[in-house]
GUMI-694643 format. One record per residue (C-alpha): residue in one letter; y, x, z. Coordinates in pm, 1 decimal, always signed. Each point is the difference from the previous one (the first is absolute). Layout:
BEGIN
> residuo; yy; xx; zz
> A; Y; X; Z
...
END
This chain:
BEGIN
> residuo; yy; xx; zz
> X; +134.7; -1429.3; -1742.4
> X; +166.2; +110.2; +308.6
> X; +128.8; -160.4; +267.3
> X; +340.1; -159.2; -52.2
> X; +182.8; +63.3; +310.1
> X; +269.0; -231.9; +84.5
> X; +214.8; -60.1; +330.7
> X; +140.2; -318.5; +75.6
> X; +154.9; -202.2; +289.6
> X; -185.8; -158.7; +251.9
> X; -145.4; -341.5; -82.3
> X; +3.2; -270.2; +259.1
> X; -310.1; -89.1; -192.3
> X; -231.3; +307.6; +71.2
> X; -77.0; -114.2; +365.7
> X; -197.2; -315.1; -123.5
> X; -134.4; +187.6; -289.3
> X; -161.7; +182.2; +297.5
> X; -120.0; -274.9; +137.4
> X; -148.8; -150.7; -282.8
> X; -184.8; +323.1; -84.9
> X; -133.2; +59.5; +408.6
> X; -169.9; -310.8; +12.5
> X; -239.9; +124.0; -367.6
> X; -23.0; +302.7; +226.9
> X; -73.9; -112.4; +292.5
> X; -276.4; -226.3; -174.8
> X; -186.7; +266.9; -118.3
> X; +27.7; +213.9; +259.7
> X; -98.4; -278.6; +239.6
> X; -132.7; +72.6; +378.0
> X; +60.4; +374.6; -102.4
> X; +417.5; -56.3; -16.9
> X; +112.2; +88.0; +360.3
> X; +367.0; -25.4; -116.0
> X; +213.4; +3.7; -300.5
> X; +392.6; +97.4; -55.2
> X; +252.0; +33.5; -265.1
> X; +132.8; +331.5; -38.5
> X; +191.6; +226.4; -206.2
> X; +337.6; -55.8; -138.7
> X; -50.7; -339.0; -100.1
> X; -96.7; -139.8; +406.1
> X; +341.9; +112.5; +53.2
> X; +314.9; -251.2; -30.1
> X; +310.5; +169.4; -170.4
> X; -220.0; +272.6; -140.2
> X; +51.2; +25.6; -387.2
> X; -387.2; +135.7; -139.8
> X; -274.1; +29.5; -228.7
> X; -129.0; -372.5; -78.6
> X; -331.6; +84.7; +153.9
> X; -99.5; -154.3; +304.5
> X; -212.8; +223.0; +229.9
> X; -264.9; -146.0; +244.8
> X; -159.6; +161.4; +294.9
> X; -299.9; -121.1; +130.6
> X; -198.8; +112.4; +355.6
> X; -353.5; -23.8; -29.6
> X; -296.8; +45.7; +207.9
> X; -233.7; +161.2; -272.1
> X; +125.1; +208.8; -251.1
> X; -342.6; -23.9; -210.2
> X; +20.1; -379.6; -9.6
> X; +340.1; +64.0; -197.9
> X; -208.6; +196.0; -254.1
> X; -285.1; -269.6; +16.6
> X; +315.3; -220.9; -137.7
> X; +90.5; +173.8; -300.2
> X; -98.5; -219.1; -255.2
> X; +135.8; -302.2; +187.1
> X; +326.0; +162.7; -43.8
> X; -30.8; +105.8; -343.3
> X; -84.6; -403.0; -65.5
> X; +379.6; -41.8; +116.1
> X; +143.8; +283.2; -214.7
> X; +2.4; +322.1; +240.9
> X; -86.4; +332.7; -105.9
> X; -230.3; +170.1; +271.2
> X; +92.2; +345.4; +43.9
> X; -171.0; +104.4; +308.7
> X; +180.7; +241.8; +261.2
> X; +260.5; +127.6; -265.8
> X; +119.2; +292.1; +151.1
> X; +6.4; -138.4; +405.6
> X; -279.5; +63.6; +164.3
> X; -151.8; -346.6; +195.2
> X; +209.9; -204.2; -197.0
> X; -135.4; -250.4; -316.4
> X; +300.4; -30.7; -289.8
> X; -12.6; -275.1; -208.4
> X; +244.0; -106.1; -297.8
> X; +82.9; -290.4; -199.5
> X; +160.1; -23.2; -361.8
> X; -75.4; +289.4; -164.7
> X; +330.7; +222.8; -86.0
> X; +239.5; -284.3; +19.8
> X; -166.4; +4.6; +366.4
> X; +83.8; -338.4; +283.9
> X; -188.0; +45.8; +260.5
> X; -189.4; +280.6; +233.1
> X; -241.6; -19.6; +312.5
> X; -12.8; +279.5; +227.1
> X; -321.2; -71.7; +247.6
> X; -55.4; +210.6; +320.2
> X; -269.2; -34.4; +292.1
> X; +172.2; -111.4; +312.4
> X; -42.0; +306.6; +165.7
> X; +216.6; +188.8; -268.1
> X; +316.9; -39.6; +225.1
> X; +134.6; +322.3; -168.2
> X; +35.2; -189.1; -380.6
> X; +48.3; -325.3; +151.6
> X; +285.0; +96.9; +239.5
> X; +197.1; +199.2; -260.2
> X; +0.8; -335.5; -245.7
> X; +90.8; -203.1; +241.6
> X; +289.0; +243.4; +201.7
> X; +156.3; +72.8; -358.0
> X; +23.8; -350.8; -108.5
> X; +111.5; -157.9; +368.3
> X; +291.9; +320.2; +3.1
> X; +139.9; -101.6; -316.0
> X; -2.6; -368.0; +36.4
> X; +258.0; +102.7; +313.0
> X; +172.6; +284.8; -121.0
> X; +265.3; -142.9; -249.4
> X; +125.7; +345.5; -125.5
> X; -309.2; +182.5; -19.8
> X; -138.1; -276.2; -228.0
> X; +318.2; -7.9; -202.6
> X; -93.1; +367.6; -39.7
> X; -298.2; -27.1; -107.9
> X; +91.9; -260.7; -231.7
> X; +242.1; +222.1; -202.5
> X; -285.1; +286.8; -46.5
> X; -196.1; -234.8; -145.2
> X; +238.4; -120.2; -271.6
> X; +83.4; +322.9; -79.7
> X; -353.5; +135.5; -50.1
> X; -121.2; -285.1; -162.4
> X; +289.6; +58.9; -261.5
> X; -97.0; +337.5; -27.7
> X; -388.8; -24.6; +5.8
> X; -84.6; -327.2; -174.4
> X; -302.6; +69.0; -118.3
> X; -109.1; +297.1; +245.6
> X; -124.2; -136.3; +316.0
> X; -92.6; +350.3; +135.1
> X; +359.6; +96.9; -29.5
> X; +172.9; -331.1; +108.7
> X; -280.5; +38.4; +328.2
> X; +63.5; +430.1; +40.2
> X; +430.1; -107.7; -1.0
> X; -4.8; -267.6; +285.4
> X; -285.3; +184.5; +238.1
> X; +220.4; +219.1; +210.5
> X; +216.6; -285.5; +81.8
> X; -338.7; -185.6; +115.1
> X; -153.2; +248.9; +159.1
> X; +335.4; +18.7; +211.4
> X; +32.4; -360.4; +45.7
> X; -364.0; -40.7; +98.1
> X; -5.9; +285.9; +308.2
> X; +320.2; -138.9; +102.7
> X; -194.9; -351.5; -26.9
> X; -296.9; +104.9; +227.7
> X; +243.1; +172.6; +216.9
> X; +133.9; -389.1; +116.6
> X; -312.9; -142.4; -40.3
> X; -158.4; -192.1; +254.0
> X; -311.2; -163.4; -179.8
> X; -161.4; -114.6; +346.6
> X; +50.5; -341.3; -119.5
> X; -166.7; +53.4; -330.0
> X; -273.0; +190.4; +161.1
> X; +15.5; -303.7; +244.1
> X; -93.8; -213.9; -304.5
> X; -246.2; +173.3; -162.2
> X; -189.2; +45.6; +305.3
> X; -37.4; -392.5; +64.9
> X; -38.2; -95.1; -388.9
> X; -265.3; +266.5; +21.7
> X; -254.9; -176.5; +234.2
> X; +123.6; -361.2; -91.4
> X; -313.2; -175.4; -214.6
> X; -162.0; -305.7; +61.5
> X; -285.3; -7.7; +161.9
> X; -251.5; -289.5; +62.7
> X; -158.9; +126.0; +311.7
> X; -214.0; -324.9; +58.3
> X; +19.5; -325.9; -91.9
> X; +282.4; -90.7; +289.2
> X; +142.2; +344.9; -6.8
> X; +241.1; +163.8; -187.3
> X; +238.7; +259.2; -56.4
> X; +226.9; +251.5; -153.0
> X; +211.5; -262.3; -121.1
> X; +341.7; +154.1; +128.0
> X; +25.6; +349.4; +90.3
> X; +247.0; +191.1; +232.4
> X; +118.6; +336.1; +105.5
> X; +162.1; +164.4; +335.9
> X; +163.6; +289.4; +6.5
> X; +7.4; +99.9; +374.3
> X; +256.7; +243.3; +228.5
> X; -199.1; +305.3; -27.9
> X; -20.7; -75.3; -416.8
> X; -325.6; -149.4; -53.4
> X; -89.3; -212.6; -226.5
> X; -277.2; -317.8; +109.7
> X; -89.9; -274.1; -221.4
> X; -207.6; -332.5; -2.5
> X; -102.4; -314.4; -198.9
> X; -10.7; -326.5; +125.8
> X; -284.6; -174.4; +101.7
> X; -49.7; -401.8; -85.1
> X; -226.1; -227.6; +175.6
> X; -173.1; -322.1; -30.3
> X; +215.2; -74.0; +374.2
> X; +256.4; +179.7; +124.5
> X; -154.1; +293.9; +85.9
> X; +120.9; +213.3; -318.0
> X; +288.0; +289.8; +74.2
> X; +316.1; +97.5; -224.3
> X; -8.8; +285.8; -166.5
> X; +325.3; +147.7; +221.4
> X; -214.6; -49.5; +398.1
> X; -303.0; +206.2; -220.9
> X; +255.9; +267.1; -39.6
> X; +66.0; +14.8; +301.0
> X; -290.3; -37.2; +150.1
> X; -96.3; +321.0; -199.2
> X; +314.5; +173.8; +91.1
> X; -69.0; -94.1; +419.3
> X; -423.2; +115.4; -85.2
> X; +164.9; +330.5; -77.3
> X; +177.1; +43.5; +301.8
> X; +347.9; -130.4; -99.5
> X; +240.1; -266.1; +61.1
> X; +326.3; +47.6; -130.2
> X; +114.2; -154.7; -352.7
> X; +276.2; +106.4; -195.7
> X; -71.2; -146.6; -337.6
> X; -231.1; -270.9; -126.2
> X; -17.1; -195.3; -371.2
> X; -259.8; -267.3; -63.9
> X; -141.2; -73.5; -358.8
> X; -109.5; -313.3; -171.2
> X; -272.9; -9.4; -324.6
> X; +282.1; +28.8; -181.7
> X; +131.8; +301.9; +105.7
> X; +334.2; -144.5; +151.1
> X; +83.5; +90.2; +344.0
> X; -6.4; -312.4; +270.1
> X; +133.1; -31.1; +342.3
> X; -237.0; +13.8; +274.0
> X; -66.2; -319.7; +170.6
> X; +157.9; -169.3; +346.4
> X; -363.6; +144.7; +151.4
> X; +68.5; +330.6; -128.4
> X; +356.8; +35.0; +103.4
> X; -86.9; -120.3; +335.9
> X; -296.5; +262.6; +34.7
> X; +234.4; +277.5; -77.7
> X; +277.5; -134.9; +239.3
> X; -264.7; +31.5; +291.4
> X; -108.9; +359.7; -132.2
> X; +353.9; +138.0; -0.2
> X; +173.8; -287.0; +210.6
> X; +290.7; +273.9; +43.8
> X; -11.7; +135.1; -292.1
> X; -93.2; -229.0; -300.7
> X; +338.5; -131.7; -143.6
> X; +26.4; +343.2; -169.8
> X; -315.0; -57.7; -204.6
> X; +67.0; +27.4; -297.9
> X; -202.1; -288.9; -256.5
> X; +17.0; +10.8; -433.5
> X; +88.1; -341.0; -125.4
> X; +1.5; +91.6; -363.7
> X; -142.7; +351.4; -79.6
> X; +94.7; -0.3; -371.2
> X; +373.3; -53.6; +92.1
> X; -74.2; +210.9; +343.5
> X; +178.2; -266.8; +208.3
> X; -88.1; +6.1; +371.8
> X; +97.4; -156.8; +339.4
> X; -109.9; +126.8; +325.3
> X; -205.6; -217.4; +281.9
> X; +273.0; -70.3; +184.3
> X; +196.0; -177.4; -300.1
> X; -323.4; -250.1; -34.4
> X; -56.2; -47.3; +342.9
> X; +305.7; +14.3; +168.4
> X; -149.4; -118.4; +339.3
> X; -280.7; +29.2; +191.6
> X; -168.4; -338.1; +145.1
> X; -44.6; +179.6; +349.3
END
């Protein structure tokens, strides 16, 4: 039997059915998940879709997703390899009445990952576009019900148009930003009083590189946050101006930097740092700059 293709208005629910399904993810793909997001039509609020929730995940190792096949077949995914994009693992859930799909790139794939992530943050805050888009979909799901190449061939031009209009506005330094830090953040016992990697953070300096670092905890109070080992690797290679910085828990939830790390950048850029700008909550990308944390200087 075919798939049944049906349309229907967005669901307040699909966001925690996301959730719920990125932690059995996440679980399997363990120390290899750099980063996972909700994308596709159902990530976006307003946007009437498919009830099929689509997961990204980053990874660092593309042949430890295909060591995990059988873990994912254990939780009802079909494993379908590259399907059609090169780099990229496909996995589906449900069979043809289908719920759920994974797409998994290496972090280095900016090219797939971008695209995902500039079409889904361009129609959560374009209201007609995604009204648009809404009404194709109705229609060709009325028209193609059981023809999934058709219903897919009938809405592409309008993608393809919304998605290089999408990448046209799309920064991405701050997602880059993340995936660089949650990239080198794993805990590491380096000896019995030392150890690190912990917290992670990235800088993006003036000239548009990208430094990042892991904290270091000690037995005293010797250890460093991950933000000063950013830096520190930013000043190694000859630079000292910061435009951007996010800091990253176990979790994967950005923190603010500490009172020690806000005072080291004040004295790096002591004319310059209330315009650097810090991610509070990268999910929700909610920010502040320096100078709204630490209004004034103790000198």
């Amino acid at each position: 039997m075919s798939q049944h293709i049906t349309v229907v208005d967005y669901n307040p629910l699909w966001p925690k059915k996301y959730e719920e399904e990125a932690l059995l993810i996440k679980d399997i793909l363990a120390d290899n998940c750099v980063a996972i997001y909700h994308i596709g039509s159902t990530s976006v609020e307003g946007l009437a879709a498919k009830p099929i929730i689509d997961i990204m995940a980053a990874v660092q190792n593309l042949e430890k997703v295909d060591d995990a096949a059988e873990a994912f077949s254990k939780i009802g995914y079909e494993y379908l390899g590259e399907f059609g994009i090169a780099g990229r693992r496909y996995l589906r859930k449900g069979g043809d009445e289908r719920t759920h799909q994974i797409h998994i790139f290496q972090t280095e794939d900016w090219n797939n990952i971008g695209r995902h992530l500039a079409f889904r943050d361009y129609m959560r805050t374009h209201k007609k576009e995604r009204d648009e888009y809404a009404k194709i979909k109705k229609v060709l799901a009325q028209k193609f019900p059981y023809d999934i190449d058709g219903y897919c061939d009938g809405k592409e031009e309008f993608v393809r148009k919304i998605e290089k209009l999408a990448l046209s506005q799309f920064d991405g330094t701050w997602d880059k930003m993340y995936l660089a830090a949650r990239n080198v953040q794993k805990k590491r016992e380096i000896s019995p009083l030392v150890e690190a990697g912990g917290v992670s953070a990235a800088i993006l300096t003036e000239k548009g590189n990208i430094y990042v670092g892991v904290c270091i905890d000690t037995a005293c109070s010797l250890g460093m946050c991950a933000e000063r080992n950013a830096i520190a690797n930013m000043i190694t290679n000859g630079e000292n101006g910061i435009c951007r910085l996010i800091a990253v828990d176990r979790n994967g939830k950005a923190i603010p930097p500490c009172g020690a790390c806000r005072e080291f950048m004040v004295q790096l850029m002591p004319d310059h740092y209330h315009s650097i700008q810090i991610m509070m909550d990268y999910e929700n990308k909610k920010m502040v700059t320096l100078g709204d944390i630490t209004p004034n200087w103790w000198i």
